[in-house]
C-alpha positions as CSV (number, residue, x, y, z in Angstrom):
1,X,0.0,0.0,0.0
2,X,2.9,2.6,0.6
3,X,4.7,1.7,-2.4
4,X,1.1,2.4,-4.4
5,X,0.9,6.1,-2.1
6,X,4.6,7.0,-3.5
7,X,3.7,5.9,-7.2
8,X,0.8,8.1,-7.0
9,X,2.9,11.0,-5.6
10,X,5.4,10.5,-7.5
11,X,3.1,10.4,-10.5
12,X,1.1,13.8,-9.8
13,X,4.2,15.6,-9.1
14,X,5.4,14.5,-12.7
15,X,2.3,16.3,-14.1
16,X,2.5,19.2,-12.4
17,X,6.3,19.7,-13.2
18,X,5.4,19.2,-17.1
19,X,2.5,21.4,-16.8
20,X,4.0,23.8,-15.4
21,X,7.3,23.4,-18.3
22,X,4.3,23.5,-20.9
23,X,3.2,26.7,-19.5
24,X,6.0,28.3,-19.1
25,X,7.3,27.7,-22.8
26,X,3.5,29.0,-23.9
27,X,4.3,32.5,-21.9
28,X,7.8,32.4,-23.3
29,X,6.7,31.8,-27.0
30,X,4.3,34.2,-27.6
31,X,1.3,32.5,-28.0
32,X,-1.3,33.9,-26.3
33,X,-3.0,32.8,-23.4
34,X,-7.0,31.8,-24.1
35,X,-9.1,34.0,-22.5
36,X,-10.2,34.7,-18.8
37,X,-13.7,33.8,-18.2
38,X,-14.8,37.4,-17.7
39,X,-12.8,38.6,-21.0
40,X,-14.5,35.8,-23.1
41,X,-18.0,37.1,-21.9
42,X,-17.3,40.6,-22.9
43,X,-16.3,40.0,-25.9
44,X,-19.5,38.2,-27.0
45,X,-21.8,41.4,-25.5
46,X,-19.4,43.7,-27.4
47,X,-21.9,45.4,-29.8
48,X,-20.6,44.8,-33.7
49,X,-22.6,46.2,-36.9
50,X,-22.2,44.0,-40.2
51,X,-22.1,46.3,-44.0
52,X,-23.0,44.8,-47.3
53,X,-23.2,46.3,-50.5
54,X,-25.6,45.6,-53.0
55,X,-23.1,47.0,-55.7
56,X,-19.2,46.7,-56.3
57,X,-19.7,49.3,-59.3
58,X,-22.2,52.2,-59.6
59,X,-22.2,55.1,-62.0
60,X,-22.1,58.6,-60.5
61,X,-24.6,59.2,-58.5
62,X,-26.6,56.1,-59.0
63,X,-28.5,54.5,-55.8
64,X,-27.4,51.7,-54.3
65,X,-28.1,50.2,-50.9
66,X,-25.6,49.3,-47.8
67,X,-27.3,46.6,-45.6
68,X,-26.7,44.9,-42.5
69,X,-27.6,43.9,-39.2
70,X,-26.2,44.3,-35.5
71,X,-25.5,42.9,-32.1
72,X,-25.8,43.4,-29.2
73,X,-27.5,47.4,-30.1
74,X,-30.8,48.1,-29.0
75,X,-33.5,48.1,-31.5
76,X,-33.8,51.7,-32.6
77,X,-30.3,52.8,-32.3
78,X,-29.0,55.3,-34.9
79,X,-26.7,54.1,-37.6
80,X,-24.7,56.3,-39.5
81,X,-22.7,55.8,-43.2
82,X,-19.1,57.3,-43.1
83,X,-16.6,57.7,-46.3
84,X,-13.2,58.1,-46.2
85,X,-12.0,60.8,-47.7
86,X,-8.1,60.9,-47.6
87,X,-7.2,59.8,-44.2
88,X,-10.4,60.7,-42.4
89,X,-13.7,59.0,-42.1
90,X,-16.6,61.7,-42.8
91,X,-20.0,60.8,-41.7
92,X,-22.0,61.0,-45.3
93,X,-26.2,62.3,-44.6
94,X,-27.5,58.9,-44.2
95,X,-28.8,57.6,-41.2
96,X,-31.3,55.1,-39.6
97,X,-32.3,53.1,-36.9
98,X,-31.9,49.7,-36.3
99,X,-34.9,47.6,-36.6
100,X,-36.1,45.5,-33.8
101,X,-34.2,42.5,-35.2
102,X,-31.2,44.6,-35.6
103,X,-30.9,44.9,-39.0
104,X,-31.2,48.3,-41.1
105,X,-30.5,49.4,-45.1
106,X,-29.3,52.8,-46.1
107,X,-29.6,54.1,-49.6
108,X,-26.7,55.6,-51.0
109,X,-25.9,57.4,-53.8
110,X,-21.8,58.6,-54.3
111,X,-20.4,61.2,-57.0
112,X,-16.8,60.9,-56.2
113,X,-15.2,58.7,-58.7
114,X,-13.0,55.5,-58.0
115,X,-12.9,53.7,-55.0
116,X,-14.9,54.7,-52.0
117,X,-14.6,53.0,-48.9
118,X,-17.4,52.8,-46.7
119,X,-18.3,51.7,-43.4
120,X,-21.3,51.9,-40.6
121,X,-20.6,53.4,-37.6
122,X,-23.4,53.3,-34.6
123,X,-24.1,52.5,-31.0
124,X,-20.4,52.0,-30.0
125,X,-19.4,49.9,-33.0
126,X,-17.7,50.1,-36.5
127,X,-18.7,48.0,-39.3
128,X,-15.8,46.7,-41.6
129,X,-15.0,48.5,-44.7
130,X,-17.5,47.9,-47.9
131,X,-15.9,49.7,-51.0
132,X,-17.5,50.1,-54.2
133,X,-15.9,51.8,-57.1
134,X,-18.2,55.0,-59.4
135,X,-17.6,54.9,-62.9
């Protein structure tokens, strides 16, 4: 029986030592650690906005539609289109609210010529960037 209480021992210390080795070289790497309970949870109540385009190419001034839904954002929350113009984003005259699923549509129409990023910027969060080129 006490040579089947020092196997056991000897055995958990073994896996401690290693984990602890294994953890250590994870720190040391660079790879990062997965996250803390609390962290996890906040990033899935983060609010995020989704942006489609109904058109990769549009002539001058011709309407087209930028779609999408979001989470985590009240129903009714303002959602604005922004351009980039140069290095800043400039919030273009088209806004809505958010339906009570979440989702909203925006009807655009853009004169500048070439590629015009766009994005959707409301209740704390920033679409990705949608471009769509006018001929």
């Amino acid at each position: 029986m006490d040579r089947f209480r020092r196997a056991s021992a000897a055995a958990l210390l073994t896996a401690v030592a290693l984990a602890g080795a294994v953890g250590g070289a994870a720190a040391s790497s660079g790879v990062p650690a997965p996250p803390s309970g609390e962290r996890a949870q906040d990033l899935a109540t983060r609010p995020a906005l989704s942006a489609h385009s109904t058109a990769r190419t549009v002539a001058a001034w011709e309407e087209f539609r930028v779609h999408g839904s979001a989470r985590n954002v009240g129903a009714g929350t303002p959602v604005t289109l922004q351009q980039k113009q140069g290095k800043r984003w400039v919030s273009l005259p088209a806004t809505m609210r958010t339906a009570r699923s979440g989702e909203y549509t925006l009807r655009v129409k853009l004169g500048i010529k070439g590629e015009n990023a766009l994005r959707i910027v409301g209740g704390g969060a920033v679409s990705p960037v949608v471009r769509t080129t006018v001929n």
